[in-house]
mmCIF file of the N, C-alpha and C atoms, coordinates in Angstrom:
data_MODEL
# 
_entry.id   MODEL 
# 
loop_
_atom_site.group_PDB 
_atom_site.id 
_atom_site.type_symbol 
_atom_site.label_atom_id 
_atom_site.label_alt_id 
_atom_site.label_comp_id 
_atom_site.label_asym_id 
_atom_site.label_entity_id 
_atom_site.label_seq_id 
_atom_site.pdbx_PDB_ins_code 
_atom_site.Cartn_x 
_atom_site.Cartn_y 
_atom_site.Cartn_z 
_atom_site.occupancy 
_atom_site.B_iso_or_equiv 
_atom_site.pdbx_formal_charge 
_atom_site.auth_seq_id 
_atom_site.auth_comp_id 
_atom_site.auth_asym_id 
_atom_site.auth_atom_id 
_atom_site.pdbx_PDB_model_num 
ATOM 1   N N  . UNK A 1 1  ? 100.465 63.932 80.884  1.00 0.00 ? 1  UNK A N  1 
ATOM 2   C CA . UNK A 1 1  ? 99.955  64.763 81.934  1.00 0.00 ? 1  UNK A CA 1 
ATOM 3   C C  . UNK A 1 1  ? 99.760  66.187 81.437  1.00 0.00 ? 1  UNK A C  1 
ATOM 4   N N  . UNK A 1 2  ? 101.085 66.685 80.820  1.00 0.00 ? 2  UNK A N  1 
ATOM 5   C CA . UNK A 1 2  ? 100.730 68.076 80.282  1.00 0.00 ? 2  UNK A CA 1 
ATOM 6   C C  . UNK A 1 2  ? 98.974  67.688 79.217  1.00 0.00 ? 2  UNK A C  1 
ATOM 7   N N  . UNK A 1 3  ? 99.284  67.349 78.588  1.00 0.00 ? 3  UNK A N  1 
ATOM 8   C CA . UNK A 1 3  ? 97.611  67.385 77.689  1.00 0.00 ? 3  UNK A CA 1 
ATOM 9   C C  . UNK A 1 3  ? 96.573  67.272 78.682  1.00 0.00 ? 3  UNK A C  1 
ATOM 10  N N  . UNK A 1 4  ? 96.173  66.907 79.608  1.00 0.00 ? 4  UNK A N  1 
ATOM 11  C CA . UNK A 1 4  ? 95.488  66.960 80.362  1.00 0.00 ? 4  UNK A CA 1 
ATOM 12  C C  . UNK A 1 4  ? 95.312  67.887 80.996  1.00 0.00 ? 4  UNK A C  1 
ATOM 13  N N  . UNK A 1 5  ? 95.858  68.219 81.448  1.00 0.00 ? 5  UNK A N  1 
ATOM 14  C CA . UNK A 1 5  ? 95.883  69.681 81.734  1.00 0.00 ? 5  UNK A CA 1 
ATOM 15  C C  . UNK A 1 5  ? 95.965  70.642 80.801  1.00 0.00 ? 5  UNK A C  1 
ATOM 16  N N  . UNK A 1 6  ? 96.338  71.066 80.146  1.00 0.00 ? 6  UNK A N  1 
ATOM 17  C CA . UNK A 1 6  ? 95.922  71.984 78.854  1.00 0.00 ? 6  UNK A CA 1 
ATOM 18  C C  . UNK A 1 6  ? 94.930  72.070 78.633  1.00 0.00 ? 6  UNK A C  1 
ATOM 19  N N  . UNK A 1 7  ? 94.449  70.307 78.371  1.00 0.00 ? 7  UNK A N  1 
ATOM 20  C CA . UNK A 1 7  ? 92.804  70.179 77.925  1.00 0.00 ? 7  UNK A CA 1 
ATOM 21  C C  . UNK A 1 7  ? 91.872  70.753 78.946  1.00 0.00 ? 7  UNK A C  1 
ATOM 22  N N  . UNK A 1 8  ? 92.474  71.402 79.979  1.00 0.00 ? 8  UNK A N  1 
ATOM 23  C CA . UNK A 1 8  ? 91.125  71.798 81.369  1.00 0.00 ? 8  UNK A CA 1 
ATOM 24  C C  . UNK A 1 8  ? 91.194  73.192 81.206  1.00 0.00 ? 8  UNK A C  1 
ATOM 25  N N  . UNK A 1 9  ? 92.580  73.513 80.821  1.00 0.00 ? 9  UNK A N  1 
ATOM 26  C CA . UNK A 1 9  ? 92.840  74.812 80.808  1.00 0.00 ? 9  UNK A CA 1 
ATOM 27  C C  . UNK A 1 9  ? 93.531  75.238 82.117  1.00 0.00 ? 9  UNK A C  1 
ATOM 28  N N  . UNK A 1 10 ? 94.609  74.448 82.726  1.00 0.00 ? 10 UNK A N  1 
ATOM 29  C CA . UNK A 1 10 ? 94.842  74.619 83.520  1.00 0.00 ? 10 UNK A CA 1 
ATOM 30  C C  . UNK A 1 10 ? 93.996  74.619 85.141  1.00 0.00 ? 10 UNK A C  1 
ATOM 31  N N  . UNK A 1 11 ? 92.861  74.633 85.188  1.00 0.00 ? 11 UNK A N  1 
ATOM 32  C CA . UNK A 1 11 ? 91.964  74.834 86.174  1.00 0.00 ? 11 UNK A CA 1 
ATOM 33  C C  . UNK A 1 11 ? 90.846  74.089 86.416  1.00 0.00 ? 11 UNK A C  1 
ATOM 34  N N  . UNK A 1 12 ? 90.148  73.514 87.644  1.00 0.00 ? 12 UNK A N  1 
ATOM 35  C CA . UNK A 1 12 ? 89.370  73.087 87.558  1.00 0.00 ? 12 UNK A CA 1 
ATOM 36  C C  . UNK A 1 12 ? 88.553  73.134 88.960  1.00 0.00 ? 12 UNK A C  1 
ATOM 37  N N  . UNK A 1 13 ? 87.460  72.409 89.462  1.00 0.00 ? 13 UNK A N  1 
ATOM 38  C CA . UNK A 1 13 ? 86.619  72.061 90.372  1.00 0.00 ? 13 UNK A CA 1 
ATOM 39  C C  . UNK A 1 13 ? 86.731  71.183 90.995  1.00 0.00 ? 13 UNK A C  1 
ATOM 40  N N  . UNK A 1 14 ? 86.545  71.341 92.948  1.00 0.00 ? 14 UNK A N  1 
ATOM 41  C CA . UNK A 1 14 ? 86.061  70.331 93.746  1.00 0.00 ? 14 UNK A CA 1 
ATOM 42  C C  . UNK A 1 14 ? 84.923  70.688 93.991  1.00 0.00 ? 14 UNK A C  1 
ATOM 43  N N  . UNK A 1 15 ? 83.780  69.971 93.924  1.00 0.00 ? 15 UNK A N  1 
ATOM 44  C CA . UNK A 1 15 ? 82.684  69.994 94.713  1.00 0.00 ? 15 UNK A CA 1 
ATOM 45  C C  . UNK A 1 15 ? 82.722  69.544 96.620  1.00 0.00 ? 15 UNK A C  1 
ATOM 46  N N  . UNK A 1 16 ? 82.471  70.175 97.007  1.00 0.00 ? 16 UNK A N  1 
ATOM 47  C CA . UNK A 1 16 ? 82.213  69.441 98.693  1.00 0.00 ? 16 UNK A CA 1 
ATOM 48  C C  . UNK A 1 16 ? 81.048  68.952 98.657  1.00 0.00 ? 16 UNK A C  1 
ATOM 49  N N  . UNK A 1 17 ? 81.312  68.490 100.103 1.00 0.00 ? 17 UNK A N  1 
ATOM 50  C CA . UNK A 1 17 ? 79.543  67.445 100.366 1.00 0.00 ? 17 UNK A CA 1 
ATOM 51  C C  . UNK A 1 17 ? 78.610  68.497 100.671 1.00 0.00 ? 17 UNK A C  1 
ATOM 52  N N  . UNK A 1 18 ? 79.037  69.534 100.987 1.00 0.00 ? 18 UNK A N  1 
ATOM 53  C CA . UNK A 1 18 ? 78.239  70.642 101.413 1.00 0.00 ? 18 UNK A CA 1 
ATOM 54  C C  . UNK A 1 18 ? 77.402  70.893 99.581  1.00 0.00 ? 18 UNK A C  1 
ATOM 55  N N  . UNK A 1 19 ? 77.935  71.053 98.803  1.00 0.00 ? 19 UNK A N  1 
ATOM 56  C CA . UNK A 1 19 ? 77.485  71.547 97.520  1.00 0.00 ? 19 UNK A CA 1 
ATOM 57  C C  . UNK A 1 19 ? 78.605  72.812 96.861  1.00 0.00 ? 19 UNK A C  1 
ATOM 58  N N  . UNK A 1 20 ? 79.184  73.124 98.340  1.00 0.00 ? 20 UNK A N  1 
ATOM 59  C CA . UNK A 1 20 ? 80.057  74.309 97.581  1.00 0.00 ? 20 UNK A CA 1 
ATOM 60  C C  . UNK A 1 20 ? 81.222  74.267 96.233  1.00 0.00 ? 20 UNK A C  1 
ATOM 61  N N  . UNK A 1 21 ? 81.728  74.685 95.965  1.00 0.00 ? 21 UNK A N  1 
ATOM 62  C CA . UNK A 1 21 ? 82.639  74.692 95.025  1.00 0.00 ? 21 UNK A CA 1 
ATOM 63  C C  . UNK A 1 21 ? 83.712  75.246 94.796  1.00 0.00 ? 21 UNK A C  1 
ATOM 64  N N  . UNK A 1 22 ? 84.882  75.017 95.023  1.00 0.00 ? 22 UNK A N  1 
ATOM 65  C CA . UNK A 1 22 ? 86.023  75.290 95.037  1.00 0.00 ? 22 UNK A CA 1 
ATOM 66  C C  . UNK A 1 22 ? 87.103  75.500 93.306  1.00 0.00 ? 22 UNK A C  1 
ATOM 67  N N  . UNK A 1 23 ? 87.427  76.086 93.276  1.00 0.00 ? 23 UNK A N  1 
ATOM 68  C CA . UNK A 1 23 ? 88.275  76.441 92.277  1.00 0.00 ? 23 UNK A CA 1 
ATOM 69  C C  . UNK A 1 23 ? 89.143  75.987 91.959  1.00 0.00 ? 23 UNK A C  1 
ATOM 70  N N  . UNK A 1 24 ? 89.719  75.694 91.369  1.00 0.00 ? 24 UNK A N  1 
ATOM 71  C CA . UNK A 1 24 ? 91.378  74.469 91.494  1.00 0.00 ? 24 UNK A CA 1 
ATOM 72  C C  . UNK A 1 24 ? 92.259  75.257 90.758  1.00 0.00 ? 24 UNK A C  1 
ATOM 73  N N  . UNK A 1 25 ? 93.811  75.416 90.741  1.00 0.00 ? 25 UNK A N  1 
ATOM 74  C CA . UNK A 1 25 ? 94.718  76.154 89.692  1.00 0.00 ? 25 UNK A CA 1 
ATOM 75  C C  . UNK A 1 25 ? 95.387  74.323 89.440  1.00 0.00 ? 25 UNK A C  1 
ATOM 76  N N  . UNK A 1 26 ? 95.912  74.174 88.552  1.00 0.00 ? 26 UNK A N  1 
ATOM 77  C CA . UNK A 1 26 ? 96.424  73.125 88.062  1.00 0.00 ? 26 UNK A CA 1 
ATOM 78  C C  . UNK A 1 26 ? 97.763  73.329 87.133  1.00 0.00 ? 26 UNK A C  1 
ATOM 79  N N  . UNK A 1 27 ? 99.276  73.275 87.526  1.00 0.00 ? 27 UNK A N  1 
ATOM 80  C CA . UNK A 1 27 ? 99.996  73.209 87.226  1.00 0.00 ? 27 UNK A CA 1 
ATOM 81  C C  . UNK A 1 27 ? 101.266 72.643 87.284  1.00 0.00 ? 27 UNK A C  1 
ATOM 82  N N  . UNK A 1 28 ? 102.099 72.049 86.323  1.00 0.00 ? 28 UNK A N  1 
ATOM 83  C CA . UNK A 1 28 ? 103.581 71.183 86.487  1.00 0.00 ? 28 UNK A CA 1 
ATOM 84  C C  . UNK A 1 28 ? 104.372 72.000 86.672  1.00 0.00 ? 28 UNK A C  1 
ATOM 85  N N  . UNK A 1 29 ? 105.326 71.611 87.752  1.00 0.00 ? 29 UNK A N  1 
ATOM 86  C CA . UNK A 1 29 ? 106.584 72.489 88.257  1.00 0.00 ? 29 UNK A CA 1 
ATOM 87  C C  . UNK A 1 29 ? 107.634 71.279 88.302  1.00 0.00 ? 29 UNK A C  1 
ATOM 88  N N  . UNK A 1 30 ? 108.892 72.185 87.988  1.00 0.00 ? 30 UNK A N  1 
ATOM 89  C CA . UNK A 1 30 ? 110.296 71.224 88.476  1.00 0.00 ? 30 UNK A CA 1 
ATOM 90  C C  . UNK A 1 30 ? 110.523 70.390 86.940  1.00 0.00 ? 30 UNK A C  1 
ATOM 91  N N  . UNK A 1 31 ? 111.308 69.485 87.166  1.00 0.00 ? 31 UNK A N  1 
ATOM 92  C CA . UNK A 1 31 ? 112.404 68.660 85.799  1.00 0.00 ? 31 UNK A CA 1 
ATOM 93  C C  . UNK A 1 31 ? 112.548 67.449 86.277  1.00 0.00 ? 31 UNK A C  1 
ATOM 94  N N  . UNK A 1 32 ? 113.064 66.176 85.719  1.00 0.00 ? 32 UNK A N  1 
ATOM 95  C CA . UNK A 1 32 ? 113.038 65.543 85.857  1.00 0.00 ? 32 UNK A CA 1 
ATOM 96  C C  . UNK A 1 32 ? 111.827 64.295 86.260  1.00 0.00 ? 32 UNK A C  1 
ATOM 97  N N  . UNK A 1 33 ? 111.722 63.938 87.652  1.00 0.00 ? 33 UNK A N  1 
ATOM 98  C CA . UNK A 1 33 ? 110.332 63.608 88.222  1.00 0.00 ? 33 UNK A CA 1 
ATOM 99  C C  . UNK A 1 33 ? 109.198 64.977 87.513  1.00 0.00 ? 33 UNK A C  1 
ATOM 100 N N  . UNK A 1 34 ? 107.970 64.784 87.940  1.00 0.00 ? 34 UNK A N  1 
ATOM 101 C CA . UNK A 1 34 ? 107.200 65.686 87.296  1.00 0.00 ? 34 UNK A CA 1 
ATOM 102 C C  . UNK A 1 34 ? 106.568 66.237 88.960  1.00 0.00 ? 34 UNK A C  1 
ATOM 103 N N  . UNK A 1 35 ? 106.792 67.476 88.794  1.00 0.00 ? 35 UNK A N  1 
ATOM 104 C CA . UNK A 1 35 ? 105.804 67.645 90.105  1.00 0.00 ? 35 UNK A CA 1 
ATOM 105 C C  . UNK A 1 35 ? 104.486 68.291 89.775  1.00 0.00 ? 35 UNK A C  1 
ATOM 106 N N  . UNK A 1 36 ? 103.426 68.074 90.406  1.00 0.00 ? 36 UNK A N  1 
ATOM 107 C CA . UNK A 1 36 ? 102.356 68.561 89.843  1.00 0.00 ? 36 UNK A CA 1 
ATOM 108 C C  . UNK A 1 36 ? 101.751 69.279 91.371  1.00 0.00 ? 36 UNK A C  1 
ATOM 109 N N  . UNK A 1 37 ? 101.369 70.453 91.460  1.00 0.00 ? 37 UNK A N  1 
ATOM 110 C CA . UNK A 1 37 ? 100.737 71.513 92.017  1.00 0.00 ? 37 UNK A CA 1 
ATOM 111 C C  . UNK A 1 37 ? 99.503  71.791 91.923  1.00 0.00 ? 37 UNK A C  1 
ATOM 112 N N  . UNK A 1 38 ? 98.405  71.657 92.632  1.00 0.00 ? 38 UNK A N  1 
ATOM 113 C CA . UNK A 1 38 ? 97.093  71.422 92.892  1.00 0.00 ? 38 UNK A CA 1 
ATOM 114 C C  . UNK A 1 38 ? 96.920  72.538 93.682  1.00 0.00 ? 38 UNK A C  1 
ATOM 115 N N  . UNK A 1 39 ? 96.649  73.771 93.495  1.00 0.00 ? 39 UNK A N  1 
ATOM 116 C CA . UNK A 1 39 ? 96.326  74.888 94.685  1.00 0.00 ? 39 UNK A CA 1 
ATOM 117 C C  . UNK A 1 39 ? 94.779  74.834 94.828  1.00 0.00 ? 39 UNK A C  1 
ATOM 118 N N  . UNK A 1 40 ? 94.528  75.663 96.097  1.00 0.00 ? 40 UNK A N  1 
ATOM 119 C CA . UNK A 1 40 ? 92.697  75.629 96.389  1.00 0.00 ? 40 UNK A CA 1 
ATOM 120 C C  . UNK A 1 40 ? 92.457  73.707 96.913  1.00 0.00 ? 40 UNK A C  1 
ATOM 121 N N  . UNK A 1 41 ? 93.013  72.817 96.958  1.00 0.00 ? 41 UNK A N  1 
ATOM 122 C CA . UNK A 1 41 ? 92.492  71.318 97.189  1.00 0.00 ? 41 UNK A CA 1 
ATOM 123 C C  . UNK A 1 41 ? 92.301  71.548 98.630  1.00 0.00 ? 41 UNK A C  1 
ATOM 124 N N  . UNK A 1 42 ? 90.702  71.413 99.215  1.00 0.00 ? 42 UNK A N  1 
ATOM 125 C CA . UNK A 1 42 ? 90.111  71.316 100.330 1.00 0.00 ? 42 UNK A CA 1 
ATOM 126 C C  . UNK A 1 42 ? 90.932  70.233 101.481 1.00 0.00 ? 42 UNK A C  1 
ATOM 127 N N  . UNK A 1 43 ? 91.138  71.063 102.567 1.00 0.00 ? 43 UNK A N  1 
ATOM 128 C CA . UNK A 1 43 ? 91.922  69.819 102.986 1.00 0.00 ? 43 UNK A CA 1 
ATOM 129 C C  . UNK A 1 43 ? 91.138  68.631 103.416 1.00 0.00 ? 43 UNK A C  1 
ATOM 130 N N  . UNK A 1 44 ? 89.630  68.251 103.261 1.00 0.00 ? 44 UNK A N  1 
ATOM 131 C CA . UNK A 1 44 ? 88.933  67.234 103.252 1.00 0.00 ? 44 UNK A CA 1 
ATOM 132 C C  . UNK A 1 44 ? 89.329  66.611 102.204 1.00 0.00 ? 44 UNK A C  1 
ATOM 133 N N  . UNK A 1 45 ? 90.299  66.390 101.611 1.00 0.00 ? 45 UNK A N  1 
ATOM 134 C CA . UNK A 1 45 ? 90.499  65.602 100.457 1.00 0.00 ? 45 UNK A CA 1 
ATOM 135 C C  . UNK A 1 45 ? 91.781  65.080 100.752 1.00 0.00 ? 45 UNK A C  1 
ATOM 136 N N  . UNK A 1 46 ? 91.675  63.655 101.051 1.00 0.00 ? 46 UNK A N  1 
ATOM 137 C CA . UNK A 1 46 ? 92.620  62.845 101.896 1.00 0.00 ? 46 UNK A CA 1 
ATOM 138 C C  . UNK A 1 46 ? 93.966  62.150 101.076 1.00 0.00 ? 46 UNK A C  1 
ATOM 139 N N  . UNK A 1 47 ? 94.862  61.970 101.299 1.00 0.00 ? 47 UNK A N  1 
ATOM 140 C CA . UNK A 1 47 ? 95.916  62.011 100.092 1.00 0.00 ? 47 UNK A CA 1 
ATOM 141 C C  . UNK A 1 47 ? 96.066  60.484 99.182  1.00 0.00 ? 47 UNK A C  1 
ATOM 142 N N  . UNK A 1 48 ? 95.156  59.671 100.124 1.00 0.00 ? 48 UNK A N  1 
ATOM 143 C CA . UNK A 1 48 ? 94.828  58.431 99.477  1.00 0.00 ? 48 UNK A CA 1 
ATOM 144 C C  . UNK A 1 48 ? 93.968  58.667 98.023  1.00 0.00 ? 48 UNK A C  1 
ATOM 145 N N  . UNK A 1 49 ? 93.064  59.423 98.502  1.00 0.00 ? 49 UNK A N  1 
ATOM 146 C CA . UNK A 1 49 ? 92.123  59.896 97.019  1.00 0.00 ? 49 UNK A CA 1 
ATOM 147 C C  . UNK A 1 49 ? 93.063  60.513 96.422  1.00 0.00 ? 49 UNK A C  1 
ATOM 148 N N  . UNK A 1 50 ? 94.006  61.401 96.630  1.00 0.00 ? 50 UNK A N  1 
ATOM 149 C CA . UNK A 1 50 ? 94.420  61.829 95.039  1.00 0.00 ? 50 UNK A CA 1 
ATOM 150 C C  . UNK A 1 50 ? 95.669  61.027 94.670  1.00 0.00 ? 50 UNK A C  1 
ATOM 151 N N  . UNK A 1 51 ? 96.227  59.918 95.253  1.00 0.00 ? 51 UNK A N  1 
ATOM 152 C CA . UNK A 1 51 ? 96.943  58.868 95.336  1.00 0.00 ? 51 UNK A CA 1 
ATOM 153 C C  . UNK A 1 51 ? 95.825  57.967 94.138  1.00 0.00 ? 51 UNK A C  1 
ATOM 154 N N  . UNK A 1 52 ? 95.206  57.544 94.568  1.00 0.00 ? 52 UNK A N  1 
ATOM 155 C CA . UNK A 1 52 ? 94.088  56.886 93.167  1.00 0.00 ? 52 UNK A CA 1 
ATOM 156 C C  . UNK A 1 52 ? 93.465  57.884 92.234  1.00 0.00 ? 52 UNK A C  1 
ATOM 157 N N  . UNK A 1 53 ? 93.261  58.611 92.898  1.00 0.00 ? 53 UNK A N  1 
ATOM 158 C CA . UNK A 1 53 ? 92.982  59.839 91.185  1.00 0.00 ? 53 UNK A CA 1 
ATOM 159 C C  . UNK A 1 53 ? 94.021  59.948 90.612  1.00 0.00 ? 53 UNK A C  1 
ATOM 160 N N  . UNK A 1 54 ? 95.250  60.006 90.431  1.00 0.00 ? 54 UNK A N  1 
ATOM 161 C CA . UNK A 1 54 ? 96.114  60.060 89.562  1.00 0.00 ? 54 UNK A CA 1 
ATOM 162 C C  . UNK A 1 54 ? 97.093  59.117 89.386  1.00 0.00 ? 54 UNK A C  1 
ATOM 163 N N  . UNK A 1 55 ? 96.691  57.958 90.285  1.00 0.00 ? 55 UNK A N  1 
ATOM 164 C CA . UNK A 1 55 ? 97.305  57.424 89.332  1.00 0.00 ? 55 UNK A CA 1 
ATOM 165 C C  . UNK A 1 55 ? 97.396  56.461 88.174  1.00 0.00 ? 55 UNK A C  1 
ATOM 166 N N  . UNK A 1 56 ? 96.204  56.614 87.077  1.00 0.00 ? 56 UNK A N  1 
ATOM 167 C CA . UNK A 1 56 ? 96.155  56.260 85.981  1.00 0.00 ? 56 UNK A CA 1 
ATOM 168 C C  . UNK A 1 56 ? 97.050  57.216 85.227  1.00 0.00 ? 56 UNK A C  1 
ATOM 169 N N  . UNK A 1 57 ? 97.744  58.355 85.669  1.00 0.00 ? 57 UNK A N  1 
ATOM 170 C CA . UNK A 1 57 ? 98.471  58.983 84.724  1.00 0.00 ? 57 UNK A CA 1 
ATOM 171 C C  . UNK A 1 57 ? 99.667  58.963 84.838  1.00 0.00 ? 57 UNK A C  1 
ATOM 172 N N  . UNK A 1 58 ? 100.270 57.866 86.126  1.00 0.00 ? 58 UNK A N  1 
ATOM 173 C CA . UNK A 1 58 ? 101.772 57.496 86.581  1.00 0.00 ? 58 UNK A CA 1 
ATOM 174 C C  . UNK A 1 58 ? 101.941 57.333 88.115  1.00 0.00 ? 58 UNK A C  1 
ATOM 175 N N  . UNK A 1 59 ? 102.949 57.114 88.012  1.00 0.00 ? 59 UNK A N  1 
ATOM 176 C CA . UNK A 1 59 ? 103.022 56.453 89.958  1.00 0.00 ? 59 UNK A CA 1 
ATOM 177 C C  . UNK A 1 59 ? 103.151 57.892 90.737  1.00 0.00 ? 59 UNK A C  1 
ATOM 178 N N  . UNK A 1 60 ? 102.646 57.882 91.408  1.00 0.00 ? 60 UNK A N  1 
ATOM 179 C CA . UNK A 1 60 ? 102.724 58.992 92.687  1.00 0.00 ? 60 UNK A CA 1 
ATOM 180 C C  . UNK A 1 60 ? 103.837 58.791 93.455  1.00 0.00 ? 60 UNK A C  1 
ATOM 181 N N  . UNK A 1 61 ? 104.822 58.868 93.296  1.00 0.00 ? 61 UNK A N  1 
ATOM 182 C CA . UNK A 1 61 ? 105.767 58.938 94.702  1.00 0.00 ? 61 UNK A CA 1 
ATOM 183 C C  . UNK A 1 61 ? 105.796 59.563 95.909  1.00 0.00 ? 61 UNK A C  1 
ATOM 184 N N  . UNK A 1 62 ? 104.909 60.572 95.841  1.00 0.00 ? 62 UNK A N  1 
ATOM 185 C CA . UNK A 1 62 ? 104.498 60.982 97.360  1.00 0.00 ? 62 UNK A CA 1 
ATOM 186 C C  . UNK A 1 62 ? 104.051 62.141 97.300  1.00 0.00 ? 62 UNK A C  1 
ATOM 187 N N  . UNK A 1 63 ? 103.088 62.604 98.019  1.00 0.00 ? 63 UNK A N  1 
ATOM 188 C CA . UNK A 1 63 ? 102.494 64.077 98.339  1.00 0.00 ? 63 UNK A CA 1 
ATOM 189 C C  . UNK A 1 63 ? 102.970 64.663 99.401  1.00 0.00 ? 63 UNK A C  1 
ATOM 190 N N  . UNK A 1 64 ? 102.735 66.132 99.017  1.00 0.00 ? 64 UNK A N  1 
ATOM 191 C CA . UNK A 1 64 ? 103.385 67.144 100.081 1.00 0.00 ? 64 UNK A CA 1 
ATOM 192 C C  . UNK A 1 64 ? 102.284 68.434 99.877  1.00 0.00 ? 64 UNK A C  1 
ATOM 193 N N  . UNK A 1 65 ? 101.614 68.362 101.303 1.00 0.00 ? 65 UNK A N  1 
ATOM 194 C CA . UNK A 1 65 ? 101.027 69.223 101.628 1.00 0.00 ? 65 UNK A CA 1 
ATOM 195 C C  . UNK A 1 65 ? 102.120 71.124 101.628 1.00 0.00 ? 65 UNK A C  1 
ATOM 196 N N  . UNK A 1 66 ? 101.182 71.747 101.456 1.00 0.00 ? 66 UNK A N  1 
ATOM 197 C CA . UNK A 1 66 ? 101.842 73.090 101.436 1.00 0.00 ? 66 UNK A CA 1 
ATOM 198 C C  . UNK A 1 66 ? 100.765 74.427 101.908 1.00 0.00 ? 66 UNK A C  1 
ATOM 199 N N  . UNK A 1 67 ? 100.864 75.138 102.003 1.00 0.00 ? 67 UNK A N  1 
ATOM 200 C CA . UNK A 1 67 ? 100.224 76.577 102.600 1.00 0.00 ? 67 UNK A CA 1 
ATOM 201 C C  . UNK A 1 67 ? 100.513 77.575 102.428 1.00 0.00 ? 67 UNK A C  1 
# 
């Protein structure tokens, strides 16, 4: 997971259906479990999708919305 992220540079893009574009910060927090921190994610982006977006890179044990 860290290489992957490195490889983005920490940051990346959502597109909306609108066309707009959103900014992403991308970073691991915490020990043990891995927590991973997604700031800027549109809340049109439903937690099932990032439940299958990631997990080719390990099991998701659960999301937690934040503000």
């Amino acid at each position: 997971m860290l290489s992957i992220i490195n490889s983005r540079g920490g940051s990346g893009a959502y597109t909306h259906h609108t066309g707009e574009i959103t900014r992403l910060e991308i970073a691991v927090a915490g020990m043990g479990y891995k927590k991973l921190r997604i700031e800027n994610l549109p809340p049109e982006v439903l937690d099932d999708t990032l439940r299958v977006t990631l997990a080719p890179f390990g099991q998701v044990l659960g999301i937690q919305n934040e503000m």
